[in-house]
C-alpha positions, -999 to 999 in steps of 0.1 A, spaced: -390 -326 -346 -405 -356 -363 -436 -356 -339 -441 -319 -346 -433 -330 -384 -467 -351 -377 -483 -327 -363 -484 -301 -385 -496 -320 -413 -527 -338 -392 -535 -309 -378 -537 -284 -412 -553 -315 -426 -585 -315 -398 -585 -275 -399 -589 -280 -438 -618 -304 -439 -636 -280 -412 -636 -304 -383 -645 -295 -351 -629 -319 -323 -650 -297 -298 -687 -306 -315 -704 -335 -324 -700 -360 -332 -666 -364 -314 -675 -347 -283 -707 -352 -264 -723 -325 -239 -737 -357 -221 -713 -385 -227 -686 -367 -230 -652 -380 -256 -665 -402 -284 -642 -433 -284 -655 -447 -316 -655 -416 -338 -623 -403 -330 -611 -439 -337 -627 -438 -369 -613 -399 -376 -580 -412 -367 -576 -437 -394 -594 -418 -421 -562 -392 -417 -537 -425 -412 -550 -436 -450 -550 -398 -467 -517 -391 -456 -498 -425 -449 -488 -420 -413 -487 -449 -390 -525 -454 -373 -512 -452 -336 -495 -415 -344 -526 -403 -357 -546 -413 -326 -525 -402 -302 -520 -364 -319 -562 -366 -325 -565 -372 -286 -539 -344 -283 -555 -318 -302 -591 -327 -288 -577 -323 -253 -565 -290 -263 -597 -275 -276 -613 -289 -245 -589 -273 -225 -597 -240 -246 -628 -236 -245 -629 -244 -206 -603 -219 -205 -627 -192 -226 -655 -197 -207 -639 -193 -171 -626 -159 -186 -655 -154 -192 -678 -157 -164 -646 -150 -141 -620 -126 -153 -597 -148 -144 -571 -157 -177 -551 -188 -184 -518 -181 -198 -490 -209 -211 -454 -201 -203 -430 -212 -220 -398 -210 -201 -364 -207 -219 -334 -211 -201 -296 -215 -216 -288 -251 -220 -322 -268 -209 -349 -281 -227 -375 -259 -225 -407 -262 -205 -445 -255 -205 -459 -238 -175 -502 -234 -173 -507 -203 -148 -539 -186 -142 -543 -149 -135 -560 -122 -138 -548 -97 -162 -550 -72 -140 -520 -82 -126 -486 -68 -128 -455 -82 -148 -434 -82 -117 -464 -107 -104 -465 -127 -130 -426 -131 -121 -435 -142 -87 -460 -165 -97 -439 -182 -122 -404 -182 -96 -426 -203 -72 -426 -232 -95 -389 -231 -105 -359 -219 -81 -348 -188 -102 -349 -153 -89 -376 -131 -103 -344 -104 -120 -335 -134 -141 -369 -135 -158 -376 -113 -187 -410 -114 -197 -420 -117 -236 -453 -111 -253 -461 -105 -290 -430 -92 -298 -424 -70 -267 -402 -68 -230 -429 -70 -204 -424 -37 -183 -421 -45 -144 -449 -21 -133 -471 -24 -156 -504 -47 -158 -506 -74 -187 -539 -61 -199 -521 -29 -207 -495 -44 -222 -515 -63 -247 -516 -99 -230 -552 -121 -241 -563 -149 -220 -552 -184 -236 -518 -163 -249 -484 -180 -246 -453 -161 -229 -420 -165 -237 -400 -164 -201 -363 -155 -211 -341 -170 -178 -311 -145 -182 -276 -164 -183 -257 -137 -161 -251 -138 -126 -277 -109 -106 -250 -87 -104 -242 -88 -141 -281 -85 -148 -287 -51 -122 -255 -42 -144 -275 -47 -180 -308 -33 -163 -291 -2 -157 -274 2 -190 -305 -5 -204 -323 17 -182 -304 48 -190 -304 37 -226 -343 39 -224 -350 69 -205 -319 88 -230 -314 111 -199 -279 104 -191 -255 82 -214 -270 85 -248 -279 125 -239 -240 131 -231 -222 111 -256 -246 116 -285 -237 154 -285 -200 149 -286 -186 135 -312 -155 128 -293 -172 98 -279 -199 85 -304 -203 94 -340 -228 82 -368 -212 69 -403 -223 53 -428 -211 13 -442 -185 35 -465 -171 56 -432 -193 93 -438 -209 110 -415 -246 109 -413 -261 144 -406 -293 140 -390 -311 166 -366 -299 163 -325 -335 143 -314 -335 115 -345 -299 112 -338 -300 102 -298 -329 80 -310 -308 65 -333 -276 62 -311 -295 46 -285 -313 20 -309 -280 8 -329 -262 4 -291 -289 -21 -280 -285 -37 -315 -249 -41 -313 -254 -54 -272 -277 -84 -289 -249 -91 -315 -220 -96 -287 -249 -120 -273 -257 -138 -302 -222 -144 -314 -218 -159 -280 -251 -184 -287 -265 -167 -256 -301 -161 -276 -318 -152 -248 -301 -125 -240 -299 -113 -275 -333 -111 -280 -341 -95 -247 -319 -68 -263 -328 -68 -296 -364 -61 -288 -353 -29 -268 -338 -18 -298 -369 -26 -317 -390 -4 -291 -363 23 -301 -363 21 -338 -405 30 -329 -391 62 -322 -377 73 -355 -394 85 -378 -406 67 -408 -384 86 -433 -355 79 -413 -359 41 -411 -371 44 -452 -329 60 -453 -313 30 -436 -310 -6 -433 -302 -14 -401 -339 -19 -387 -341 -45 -417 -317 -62 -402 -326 -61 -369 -361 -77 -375 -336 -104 -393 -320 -106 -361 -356 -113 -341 -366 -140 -363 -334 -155 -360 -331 -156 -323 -372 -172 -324 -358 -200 -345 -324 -212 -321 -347 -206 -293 -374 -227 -305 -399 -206 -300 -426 -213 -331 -457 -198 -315 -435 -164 -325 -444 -171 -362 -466 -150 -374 -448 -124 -358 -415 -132 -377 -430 -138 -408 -439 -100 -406 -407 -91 -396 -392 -111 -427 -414 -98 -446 -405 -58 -436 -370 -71 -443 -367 -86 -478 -390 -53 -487 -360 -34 -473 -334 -55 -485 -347 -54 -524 -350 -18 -519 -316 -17 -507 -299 -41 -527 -321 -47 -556 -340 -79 -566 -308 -97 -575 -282 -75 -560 -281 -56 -589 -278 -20 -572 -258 -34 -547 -232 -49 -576 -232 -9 -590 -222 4 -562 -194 -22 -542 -184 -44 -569 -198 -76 -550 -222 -90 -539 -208 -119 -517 -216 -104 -482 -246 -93 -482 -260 -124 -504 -249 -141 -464 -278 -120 -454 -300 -134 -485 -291 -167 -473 -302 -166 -440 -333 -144 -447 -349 -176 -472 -337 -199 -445 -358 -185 -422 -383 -179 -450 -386 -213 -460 -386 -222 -420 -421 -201 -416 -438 -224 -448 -424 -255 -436 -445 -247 -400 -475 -234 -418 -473 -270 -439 -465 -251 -470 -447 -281 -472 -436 -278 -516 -426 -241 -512 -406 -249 -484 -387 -274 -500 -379 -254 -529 -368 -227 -508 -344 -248 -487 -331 -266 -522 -325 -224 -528 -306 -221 -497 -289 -256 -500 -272 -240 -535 -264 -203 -523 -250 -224 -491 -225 -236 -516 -216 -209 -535 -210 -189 -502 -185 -211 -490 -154 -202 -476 -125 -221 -476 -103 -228 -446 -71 -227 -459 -75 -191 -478 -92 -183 -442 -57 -191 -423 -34 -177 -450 -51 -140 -449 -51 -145 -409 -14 -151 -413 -10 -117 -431 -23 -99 -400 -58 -98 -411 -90 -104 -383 -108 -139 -392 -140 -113 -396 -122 -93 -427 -103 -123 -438 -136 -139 -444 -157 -110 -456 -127 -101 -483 -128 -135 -496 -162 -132 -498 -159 -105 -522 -136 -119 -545 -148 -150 -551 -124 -163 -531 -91 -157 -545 -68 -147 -514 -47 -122 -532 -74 -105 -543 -95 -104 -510 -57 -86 -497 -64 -60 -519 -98 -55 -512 -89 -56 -474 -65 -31 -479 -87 -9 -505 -112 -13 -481 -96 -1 -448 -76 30 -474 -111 40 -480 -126 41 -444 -95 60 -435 -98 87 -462 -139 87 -451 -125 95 -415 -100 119 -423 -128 142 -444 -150 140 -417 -127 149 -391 -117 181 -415 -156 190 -413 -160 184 -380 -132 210 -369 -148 235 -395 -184 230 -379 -167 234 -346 -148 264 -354 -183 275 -369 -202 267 -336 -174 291 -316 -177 320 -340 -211 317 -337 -242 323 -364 -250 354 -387 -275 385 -383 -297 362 -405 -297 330 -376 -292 307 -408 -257 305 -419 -228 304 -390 -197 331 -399 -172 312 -423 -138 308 -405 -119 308 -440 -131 344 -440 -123 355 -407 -84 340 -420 -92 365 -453 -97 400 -428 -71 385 -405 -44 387 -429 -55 420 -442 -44 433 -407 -81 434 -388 -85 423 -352 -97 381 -354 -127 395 -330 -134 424 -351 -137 403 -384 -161 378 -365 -180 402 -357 -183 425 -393 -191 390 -409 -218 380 -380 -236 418 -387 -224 415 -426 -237 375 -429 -207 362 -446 -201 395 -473 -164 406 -471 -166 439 -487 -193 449 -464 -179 434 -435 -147 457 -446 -168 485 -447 -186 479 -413 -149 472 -397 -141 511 -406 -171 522 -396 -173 507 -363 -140 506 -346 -134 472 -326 -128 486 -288 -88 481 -278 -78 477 -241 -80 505 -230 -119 506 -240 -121 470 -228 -149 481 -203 -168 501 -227 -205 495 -232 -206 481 -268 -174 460 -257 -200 441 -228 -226 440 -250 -204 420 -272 -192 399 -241 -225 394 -234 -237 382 -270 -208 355 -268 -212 340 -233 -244 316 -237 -222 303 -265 -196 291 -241 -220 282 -213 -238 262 -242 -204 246 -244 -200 237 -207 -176 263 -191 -192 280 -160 -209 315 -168 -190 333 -151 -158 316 -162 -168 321 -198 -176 358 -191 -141 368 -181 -127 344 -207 -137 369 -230 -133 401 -209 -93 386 -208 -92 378 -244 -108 411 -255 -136 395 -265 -121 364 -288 -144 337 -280 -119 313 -300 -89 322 -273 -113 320 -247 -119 292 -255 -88 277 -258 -81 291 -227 -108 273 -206 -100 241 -221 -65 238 -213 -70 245 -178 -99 222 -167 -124 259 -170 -110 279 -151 -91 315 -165 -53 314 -148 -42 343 -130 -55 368 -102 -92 370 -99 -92 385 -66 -104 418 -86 -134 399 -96 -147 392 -62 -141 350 -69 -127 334 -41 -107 302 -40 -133 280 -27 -157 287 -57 -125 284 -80 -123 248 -63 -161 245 -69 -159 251 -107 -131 229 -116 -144 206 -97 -174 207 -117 -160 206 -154 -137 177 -137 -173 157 -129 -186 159 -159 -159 153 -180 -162 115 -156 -196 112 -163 -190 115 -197 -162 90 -194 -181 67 -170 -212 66 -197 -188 57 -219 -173 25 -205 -209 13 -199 -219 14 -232 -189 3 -247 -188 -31 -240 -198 -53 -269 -197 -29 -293 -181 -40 -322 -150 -17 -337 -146 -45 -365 -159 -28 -401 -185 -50 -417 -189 -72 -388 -224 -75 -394 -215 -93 -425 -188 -118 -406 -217 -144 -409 -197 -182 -404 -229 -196 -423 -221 -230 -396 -254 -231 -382 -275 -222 -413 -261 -252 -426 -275 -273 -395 -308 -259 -401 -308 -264 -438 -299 -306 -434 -324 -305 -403 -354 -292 -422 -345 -310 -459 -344 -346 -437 -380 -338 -429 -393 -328 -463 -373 -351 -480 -379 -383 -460 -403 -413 -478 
């Protein structure tokens, strides 16, 4: 760190008095390296800025190799094709190395892989491939991709063992593709819903909301990792969730946060990895997410104080957003703005502070480290009243949950009574209760209010005037016609077709009995169907059916469940440990004499 400290500084310094390493007088087309200027270029920088003589030479020497190097590189490009690319390879618990590979860039990922696996003993699956910001797909070429000649990669050596990788390339995989997991479990709330921080459901249309499923899964897979220290990892997933978040719509990311603080999450995973050539590309991502965050939140957490009552969590967010912030100027040798900014941090550091002892005694009370933490947060850190806000806070998810589970089973009961005449409103099951307990047939309501659209007197009215048919018209013509209207409803569902069609020639045409019905007994209607020309073996077949995917539904399920995180506020459970580190690390730069 203190070499790059040098570094920096020499370097802005030469780029701001315009010299050209490359160009006379310190390089000659004929002679070559001039000793004697270089020399004389190397103390003029040792006097302006007061660094040792030696240092300055030897980064002078360094950066002259390196626009050599550059402009050798530029030129064979060039007149060749062929690119030079630098690849920096990561790997958990190793120093990080510098490989110089040339290509062309018509080549393919996966080759690049190959190349790179012949110089250390890795298997290509345990490479993921970075380049401005994006996974490097397998197939593809790195022209296409967006790779220039003289560009640096970021190779990401995956921790896992190659079984546990195929098992992460799948999830992500389906993930991707939204074919299979997010398609099933999006659509049934039994498995995966959408709430907000305060436990409400978010109602957003089918598409935006598999989008959106898929994006906060990957996002939640690169928090397990990072909460583990396993940054590789998490930022191999976190920019597959970024590639998903692409996919929503802009008014839909304006409506949230959570892409603010996934661009949070990037930059932070660039700075434990090391990575600074990643810069610019985090300062934009900072950049999208204090915009987000003052929208959010408010300049000083004003809105935010409105609304919760505190502001002690999400100021954790603050925290590490001008950390990183300050991080960016430091690198760019904004060198009096960083230090200002880090004095910033150095202060909200200590006013975020959480002490141990009020941390074990909430723990003690049956609390999870994660809300013991964010409650004392809240309040300041008083510990009786971070109980109560615990408490409060869980009492308020719980009454969020219970009103969303009341509107789910009216949207479901909805769904099965199906919509109106006008295809905009769905017949209201409070008034099919209404004609029930005026004496009318439950199917002959539903269908008075479907032809009526929701009017009671004129669904009276159209009861009298059209007689619903009774067993003994239970073949009749209107009564099929009926049977017929309700059955995409129940294949819709999932039941078999013809299943769902004598559901309702059983139930006399009650699509909520038939449905009842088929659920209880794994799809199939109980009792003799001889009459109706089905034989056992498709009986077999159709259970067997409903039996598969009710596993793949499970099955999709389990993969995606691991990591995710069932802790409220967990995104806020932010220990604040390695900030710290960070914060000393950077202030012994800028601070030293």
């Amino acid at each position: 760190m203190e070499k790059e400290d040098f570094l920096i500084q020499i370097r802005d310094k030469i780029r701001k008095d315009c010299v050209k390493l490359w160009l006379p007088p310190y390089y000659l087309e004929t002679d070559g390296v001039s000793e004697p200027d270089v020399n004389n270029l190397s103390k003029s920088l040792s006097e302006a800025l007061q660094f040792p003589l030696d240092i300055c030479t030897d980064i002078v020497k360094e950066l002259q190799l390196n626009s050599l190097e550059n402009l050798k590189r530029k030129t064979q490009f060039q007149e060749s094709g062929v690119a030079t690319l630098k690849i920096k390879i990561v790997e958990q618990g190793k120093a990080p190395t510098i490989l110089v590979k040339e290509v062309m860039l018509t080549c393919r990922s996966c080759d690049l892989k190959e190349i790179i696996c012949q110089e250390i003993p890795i298997s290509p699956e345990k490479l993921k491939l970075i380049s401005c910001g994006k996974v490097l797909i397998n197939t593809d070429s790195l022209i296409t991709q967006g790779v220039k000649n003289g560009q640096q990669i970021l190779a990401i050596v995956l921790a896992e063992s190659l079984e546990q990788i195929q098992q992460n390339e799948n999830k992500i995989k389906a993930l991707e593709t939204v074919k299979t997991d997010s398609k099933l479990l999006a659509m049934d709330d039994n498995y995966m819903r959408l709430e907000d921080q305060y436990g409400k459901a978010i109602k957003i249309p089918q598409t935006e909301r598999i989008t959106l499923i898929v994006a906060l899964t990957l996002h939640e897979k690169g928090r397990a990792a990072l909460k583990r220290e396993n940054y590789s990892t998490a930022l191999v997933f976190f920019l597959e969730a970024d590639h998903e978040f692409s996919n929503c719509s802009s008014e839909l990311l304006q409506s949230v946060d959570n892409y603010a603080l996934l661009n949070l999450d990037i930059a932070w995973c660039y700075l434990c990895l090391q990575s600074f050539t990643h810069l610019p590309e985090a300062q934009k991502r900072l950049q999208r997410c204090e915009e987000k965050f003052l929208q959010t939140y408010g300049p000083n957490l004003e809105r935010l104080m409105f609304i919760k009552g505190n502001t002690g969590n999400e100021a954790c967010l603050f925290t590490r957003l001008h950390l990183l912030q300050a991080i960016v100027l430091y690198h760019q040798n904004h060198r009096v703005e960083s230090l200002n900014l880090l004095r910033r941090v150095e202060e909200e550091l200590r006013t975020l502070h959480v002490d141990e002892h009020s941390l074990i005694s909430l723990v003690e009370q049956g609390y999870s480290v994660a809300e013991a933490r964010v409650g004392l947060r809240a309040t300041n850190g008083d510990v009786n009243a971070a109980a109560n806000y615990i408490h409060e806070t869980r009492q308020t998810r719980l009454e969020s949950q219970k009103d969303n589970l009341a509107q789910e089973l009216l949207e479901k009961e909805k769904k099965k009574l199906g919509k109106c005449a006008d295809g905009k409103q769905y017949v209201d099951p409070n008034f099919v209760k209404i004609l029930v307990n005026m004496g009318y047939n439950k199917e002959a309501a539903r269908r008075a209010l479907k032809m009526c659209n929701n009017i009671i007197v004129d669904s009276i009215q159209y009861i009298q005037e059209n007689p619903f048919p009774g067993p003994s018209q239970s073949k009749s013509t209107e009564f099929l016609a009926l049977v017929d209207d309700l059955v995409p409803q129940l294949v819709e569902a999932g039941f078999d077709l013809r299943m769902a069609r004598l559901a309702l020639l059983k139930n006399g045409g009650d699509i909520i009995l038939s449905t009842e019905e088929l659920l209880a007994n794994d799809g199939i209607v109980p009792g003799d169907l001889s009459e109706f020309d089905i034989h056992q073996e498709s009986i077999e077949k159709i259970k067997q059916e409903q039996i598969e995917k009710n596993k793949k539904k499970q099955e999709a399920f389990d993969r995606i469940k691991d990591d995710i995180s069932i802790v409220d506020d967990d995104y806020l459970d932010i220990t604040l440990v390695q900030e710290e580190m960070f914060l000393k690390q950077y202030l012994s730069l800028l601070e030293k004499k």
